[in-house]
C-alpha positions in Angstrom: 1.0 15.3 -11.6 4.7 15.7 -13.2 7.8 15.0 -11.7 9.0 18.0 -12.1 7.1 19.2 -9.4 9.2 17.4 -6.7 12.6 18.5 -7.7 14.3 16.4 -5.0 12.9 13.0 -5.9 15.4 13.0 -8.8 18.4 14.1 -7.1 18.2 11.7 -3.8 21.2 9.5 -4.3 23.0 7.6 -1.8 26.1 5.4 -1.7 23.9 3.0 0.7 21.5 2.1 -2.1 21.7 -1.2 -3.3 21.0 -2.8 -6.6 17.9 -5.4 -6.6 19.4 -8.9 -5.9 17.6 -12.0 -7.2 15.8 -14.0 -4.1 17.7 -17.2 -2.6 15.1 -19.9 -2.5 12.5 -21.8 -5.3 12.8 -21.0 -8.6 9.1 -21.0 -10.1 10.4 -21.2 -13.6 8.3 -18.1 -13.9 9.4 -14.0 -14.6 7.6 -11.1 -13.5 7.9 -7.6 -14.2 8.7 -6.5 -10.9 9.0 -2.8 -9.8 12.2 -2.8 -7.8 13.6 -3.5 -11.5 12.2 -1.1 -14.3 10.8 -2.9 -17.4 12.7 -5.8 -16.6 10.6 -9.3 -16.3 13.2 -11.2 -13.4 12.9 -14.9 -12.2 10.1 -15.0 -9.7 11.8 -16.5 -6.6 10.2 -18.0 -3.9 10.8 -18.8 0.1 8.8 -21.6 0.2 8.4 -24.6 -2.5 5.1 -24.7 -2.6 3.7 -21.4 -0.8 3.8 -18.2 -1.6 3.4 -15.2 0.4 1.3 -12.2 -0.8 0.1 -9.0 0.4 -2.1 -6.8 -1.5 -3.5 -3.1 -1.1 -7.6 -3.2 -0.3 -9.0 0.3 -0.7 -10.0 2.5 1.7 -13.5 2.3 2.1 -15.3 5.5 1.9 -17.0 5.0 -1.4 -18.4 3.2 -4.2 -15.1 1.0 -6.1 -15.2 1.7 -9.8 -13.8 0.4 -13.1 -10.2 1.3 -12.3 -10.3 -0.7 -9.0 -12.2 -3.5 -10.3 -9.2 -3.1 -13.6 -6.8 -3.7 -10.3 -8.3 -6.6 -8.4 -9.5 -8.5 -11.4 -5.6 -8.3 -12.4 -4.3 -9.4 -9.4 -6.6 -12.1 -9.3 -6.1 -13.9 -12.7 -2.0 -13.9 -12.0 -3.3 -15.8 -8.6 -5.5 -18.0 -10.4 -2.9 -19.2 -12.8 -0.5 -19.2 -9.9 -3.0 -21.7 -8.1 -4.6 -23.2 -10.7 -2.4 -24.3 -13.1 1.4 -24.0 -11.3 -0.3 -25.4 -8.2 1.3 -22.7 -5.8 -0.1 -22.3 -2.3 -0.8 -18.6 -2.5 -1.3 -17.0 0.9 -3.1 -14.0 0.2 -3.5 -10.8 2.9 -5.1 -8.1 1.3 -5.3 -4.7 3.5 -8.5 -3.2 4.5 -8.1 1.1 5.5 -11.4 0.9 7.4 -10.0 4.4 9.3 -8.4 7.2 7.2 -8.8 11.2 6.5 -11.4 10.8 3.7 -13.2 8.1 5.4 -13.5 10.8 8.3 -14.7 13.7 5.9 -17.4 11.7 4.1 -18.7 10.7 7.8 -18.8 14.5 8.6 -20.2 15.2 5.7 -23.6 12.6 5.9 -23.2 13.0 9.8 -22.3 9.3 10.3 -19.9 7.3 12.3 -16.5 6.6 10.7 -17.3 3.0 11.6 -21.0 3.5 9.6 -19.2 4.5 6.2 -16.4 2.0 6.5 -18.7 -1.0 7.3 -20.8 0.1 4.6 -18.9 0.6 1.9 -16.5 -2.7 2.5 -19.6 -4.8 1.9 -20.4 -3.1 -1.1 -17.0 -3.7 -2.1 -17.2 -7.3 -1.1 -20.4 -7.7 -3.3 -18.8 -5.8 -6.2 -15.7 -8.7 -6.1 -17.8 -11.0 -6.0 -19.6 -10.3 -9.5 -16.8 -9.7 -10.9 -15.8 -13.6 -9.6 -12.7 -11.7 -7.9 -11.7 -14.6 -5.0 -11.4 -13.1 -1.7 -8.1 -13.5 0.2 -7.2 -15.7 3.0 -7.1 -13.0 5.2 -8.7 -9.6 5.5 -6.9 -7.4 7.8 -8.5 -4.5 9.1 -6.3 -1.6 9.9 -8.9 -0.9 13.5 -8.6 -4.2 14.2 -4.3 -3.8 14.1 -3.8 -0.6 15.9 -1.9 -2.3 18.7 0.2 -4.1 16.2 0.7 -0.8 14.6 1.8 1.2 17.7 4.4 -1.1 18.4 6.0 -0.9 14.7 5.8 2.5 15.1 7.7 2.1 18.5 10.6 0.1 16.7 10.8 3.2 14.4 11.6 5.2 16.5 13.5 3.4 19.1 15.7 2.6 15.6 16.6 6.4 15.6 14.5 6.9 12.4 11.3 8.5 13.5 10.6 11.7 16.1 7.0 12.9 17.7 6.2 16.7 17.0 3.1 18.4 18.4 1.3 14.8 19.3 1.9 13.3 16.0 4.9 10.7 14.8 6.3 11.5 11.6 9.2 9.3 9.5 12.5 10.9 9.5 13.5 10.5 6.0 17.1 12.4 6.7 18.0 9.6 9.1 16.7 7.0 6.6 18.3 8.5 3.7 21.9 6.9 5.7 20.7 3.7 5.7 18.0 3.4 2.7 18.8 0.3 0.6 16.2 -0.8 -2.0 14.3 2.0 -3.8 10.9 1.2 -6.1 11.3 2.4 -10.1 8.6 4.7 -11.3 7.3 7.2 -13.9 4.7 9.6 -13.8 2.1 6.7 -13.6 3.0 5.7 -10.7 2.6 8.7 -8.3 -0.5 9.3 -6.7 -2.7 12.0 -7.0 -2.8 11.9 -3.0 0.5 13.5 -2.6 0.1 14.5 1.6 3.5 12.7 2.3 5.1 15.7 0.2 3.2 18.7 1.4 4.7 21.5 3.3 3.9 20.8 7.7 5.3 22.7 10.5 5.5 19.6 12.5 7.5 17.9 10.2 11.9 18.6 9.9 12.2 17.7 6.5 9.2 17.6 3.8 10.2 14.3 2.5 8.7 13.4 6.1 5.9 11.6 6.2 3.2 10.6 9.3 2.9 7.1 11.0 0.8 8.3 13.9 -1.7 11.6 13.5 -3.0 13.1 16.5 -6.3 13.3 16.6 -8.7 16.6 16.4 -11.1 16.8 20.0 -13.7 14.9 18.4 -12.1 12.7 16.0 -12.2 9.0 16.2 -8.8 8.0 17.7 -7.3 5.6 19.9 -5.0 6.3 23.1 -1.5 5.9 22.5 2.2 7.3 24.0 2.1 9.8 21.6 -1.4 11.2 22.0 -4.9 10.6 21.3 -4.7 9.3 17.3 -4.9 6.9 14.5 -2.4 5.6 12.2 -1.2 7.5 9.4 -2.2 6.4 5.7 1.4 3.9 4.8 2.1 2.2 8.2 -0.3 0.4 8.2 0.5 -2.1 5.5 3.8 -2.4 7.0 2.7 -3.5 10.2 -0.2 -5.6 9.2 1.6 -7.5 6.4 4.8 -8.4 8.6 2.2 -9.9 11.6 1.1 -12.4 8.9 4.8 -12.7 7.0 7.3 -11.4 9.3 9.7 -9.5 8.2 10.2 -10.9 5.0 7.4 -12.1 2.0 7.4 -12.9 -1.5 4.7 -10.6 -3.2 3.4 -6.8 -2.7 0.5 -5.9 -5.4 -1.4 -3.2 -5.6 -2.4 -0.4 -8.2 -0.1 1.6 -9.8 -1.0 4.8 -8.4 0.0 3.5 -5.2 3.8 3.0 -6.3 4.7 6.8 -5.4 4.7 8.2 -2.2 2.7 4.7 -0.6 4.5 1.5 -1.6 7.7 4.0 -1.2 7.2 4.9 2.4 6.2 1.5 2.8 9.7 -0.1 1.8 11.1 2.9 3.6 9.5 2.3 7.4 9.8 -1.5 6.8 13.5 -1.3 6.5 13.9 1.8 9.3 12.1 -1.2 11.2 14.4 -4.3 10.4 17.3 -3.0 10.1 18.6 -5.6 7.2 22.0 -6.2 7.7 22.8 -8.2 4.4 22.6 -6.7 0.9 20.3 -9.8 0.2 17.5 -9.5 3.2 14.8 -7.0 2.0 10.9 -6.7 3.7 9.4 -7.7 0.3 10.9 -9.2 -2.9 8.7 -8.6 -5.5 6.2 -5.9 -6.2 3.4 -6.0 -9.1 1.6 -2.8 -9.9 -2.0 -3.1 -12.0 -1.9 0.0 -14.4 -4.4 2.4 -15.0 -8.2 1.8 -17.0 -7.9 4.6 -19.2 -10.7 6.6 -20.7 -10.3 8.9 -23.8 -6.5 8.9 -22.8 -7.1 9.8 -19.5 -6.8 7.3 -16.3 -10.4 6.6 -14.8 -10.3 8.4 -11.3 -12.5 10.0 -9.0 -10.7 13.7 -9.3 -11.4 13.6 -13.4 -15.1 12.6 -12.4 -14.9 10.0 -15.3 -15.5 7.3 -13.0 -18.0 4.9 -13.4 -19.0 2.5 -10.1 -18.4 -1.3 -11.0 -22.3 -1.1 -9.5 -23.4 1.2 -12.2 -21.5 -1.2 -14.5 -23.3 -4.1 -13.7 -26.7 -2.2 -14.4 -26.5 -3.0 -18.2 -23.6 -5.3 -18.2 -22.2 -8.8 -16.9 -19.0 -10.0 -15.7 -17.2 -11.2 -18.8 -18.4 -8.0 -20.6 -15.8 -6.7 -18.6 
């Protein structure tokens, strides 16, 4: 993936953007590299004295994790642990779960499963995978079928906010409107764009294709739920959105995830959270921090399930232990 190939991501400036401001609140005595600020370690700020808030990406559960995911979680969980252990924060940690998504419904048509089948399945594998790699699990685990509701609703603010249209059943992010108000934008290189790339693609539903899906209708015998829209599910970013500001509100300290979710997921995510909100100070912004894990490279290459140079953590632990990795 080059950048070259989307054109317009370089050219999209607006006068509304704003710089990144540093947080009002505790100062940790801590820095961060942060990815609102590129290569820059800043002050890690927090809201509460002696909480902090954190959401991070789960994966979508339609398959064995491997080395690159564990490379993520492992990460994200030694920053926690020295967070905990040592500084003696209170860290409040949501991680994501995408239990219902377009490969998760390809693999079930594939083995001629339920959806539900694959996703339970493969989250406890994942579960048992973290915990032999001695990955803590977060305080909450929040399913996205068990936030759909939740999720409609944001949706609804969207588009009640002027920033968000339904074409043909579906409900798609109008990134023209947004690009009038859009205010905080997340720095990244060719790392951090992901090689699922839908957001970008060419639709005849969609005005603009910078415009991206926060409600899919469903096909006659896809898994769905009713909504005002049409018989669906929720597209692949809103979801985090939605499920990290029940827990948090509308504003949290930390957003983690891998890197290959920078570009177009924690993107659109910023995006829809502020089309939500509506900040109207320079200083109020949905999340304050994000922390990307980088890649587990192999012969120069980043370990990933379109290379086929994966290999399962489960496979892993066949001839190895948890500090071998």
């Amino acid at each position: 993936m080059r950048l070259r190939q989307f054109p317009f991501l370089e050219k999209r400036y607006y006068s509304t953007l704003k710089p990144w401001l540093l947080p009002t609140g505790h100062n940790t005595n801590l820095k961060v590299l942060n990815s609102f600020v590129k290569g820059e370690k800043v002050p890690l700020i927090i809201k509460d004295p002696k909480v902090l808030t954190w959401y991070t990406c789960g994966p979508t559960v339609y398959d064995s994790a491997h080395l690159g995911h564990a490379r993520t979680y492992v990460s994200i969980d030694i920053i926690q642990r020295i967070l905990t252990d040592y500084f003696g924060y209170d860290v409040k940690h949501v991680m994501g779960m995408t239990d219902i998504d377009d490969k998760i419904l390809v693999r079930s048509k594939e083995l001629n499963v339920s959806p539900e089948h694959i996703a339970i399945k493969y989250e406890k594998e994942f579960w048992e995978d973290m915990e032999q790699l001695k990955v803590r699990k977060p305080l909450i685990v929040a399913r996205v079928t068990d936030h759909v509701p939740e999720i409609q609703s944001f949706i609804q603010t969207i588009m009640n906010n002027g920033m968000a249209y339904v074409s043909n059943g579906s409900v798609y992010f109008d990134s023209t409107k947004y690009s009038q108000i859009e205010r905080t934008r997340l720095k990244h290189d060719e790392d951090g764009i992901s090689e699922d790339v839908e957001s970008l693609e060419s639709n005849s539903d969609k005005r603009n294709r910078r415009d991206f899906a926060l409600w899919k209708k469903s096909e006659t015998s896809e898994m769905g739920w009713d909504s005002p829209w049409s018989k669906g599910r929720p597209g692949w970013h809103i979801e985090c959105s939605a499920m990290s500001s029940k827990y948090f509100g509308s504003m949290f300290d930390v957003h983690a995830g891998g890197i290959d979710l920078l570009f177009p997921h924690h993107h659109n995510e910023v995006a829809q959270s502020e089309a939500h909100f509506c900040f109207s100070s320079d200083s109020d912004r949905w999340v304050n921090y994000f922390i990307h894990a980088g890649h587990l490279n192999i012969k120069g290459l980043k370990m990933s399930k379109s290379l086929k140079n994966f290999i399962t953590i489960r496979e892993f632990f066949s001839d190895h232990s948890a500090n071998d990795f």
